[in-house]
C-alpha positions in Angstrom: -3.2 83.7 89.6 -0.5 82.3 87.2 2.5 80.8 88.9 4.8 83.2 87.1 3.3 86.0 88.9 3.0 84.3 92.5 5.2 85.7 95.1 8.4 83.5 96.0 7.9 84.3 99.4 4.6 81.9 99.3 7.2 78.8 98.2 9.4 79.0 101.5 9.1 76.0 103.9 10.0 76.6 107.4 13.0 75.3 108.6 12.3 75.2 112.2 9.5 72.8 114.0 7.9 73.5 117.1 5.3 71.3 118.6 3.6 72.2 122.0 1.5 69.3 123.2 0.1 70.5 126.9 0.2 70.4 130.3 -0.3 66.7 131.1 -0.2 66.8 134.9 -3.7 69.0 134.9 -5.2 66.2 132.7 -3.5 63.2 134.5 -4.9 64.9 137.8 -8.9 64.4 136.9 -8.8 61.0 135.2 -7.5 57.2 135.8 -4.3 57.9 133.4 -1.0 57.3 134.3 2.2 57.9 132.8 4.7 54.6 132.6 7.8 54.7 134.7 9.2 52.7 132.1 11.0 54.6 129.1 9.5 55.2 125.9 12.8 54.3 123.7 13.2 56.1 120.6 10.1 58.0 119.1 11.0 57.4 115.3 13.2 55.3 113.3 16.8 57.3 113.1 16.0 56.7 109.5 13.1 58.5 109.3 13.5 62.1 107.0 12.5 65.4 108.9 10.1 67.6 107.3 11.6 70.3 108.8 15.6 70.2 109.8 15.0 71.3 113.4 12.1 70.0 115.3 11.6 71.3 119.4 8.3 69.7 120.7 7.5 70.0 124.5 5.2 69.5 127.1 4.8 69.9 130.7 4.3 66.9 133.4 4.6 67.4 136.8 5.0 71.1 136.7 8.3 70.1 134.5 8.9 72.0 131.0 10.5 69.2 128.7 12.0 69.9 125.2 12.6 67.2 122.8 14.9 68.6 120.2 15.3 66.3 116.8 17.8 67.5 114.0 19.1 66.9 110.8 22.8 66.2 111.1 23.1 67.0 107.0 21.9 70.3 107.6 23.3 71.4 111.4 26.5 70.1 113.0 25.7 68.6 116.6 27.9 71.6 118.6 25.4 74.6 116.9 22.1 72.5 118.4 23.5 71.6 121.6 24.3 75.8 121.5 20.8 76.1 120.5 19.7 73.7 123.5 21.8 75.7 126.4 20.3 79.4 124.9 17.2 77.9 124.6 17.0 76.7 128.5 18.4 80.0 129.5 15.7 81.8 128.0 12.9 79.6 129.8 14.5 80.1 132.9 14.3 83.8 132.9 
């Protein structure tokens, strides 16, 4: 199929990220791993360009749900994510 006749709707890229990574504490449970008490400082460079402009990515450790949410300041202002953040923990309390 020619490019002229492809369907735009095949270009879009998401603009949204969302990365699920486990439940840890099931894992950590049966084997001789251990998470650090220490923190884990900064998980990329502040640098470092987004593929997508809003990234979520959680994961469960000690029957905890933690979000991570990484954004593009360019493309949303600080006081719609931190919006996104409160509706967000609302809905995964319900």
């Amino acid at each position: 199929m020619s490019s002229d006749n492809a369907d735009p709707s095949l270009n879009l890229q998401p603009e949204i990220s969302f990365n699920y990574l486990g439940q840890f504490d099931q894992d950590l449970e049966q084997s001789d791993i251990v998470l650090s008490s220490h923190t884990d400082g900064e998980p990329m460079s502040g640098y470092t360009v987004l593929e997508q402009p809003l990234n979520v990515n959680g994961m469960i450790t000690a029957g905890v749900l933690t979000l991570e949410i990484r954004y593009d300041s360019q493309v949303y202002h600080q006081q719609n994510v931190e919006k996104f953040a409160r509706l967000l923990r609302k809905a995964c309390r319900k």
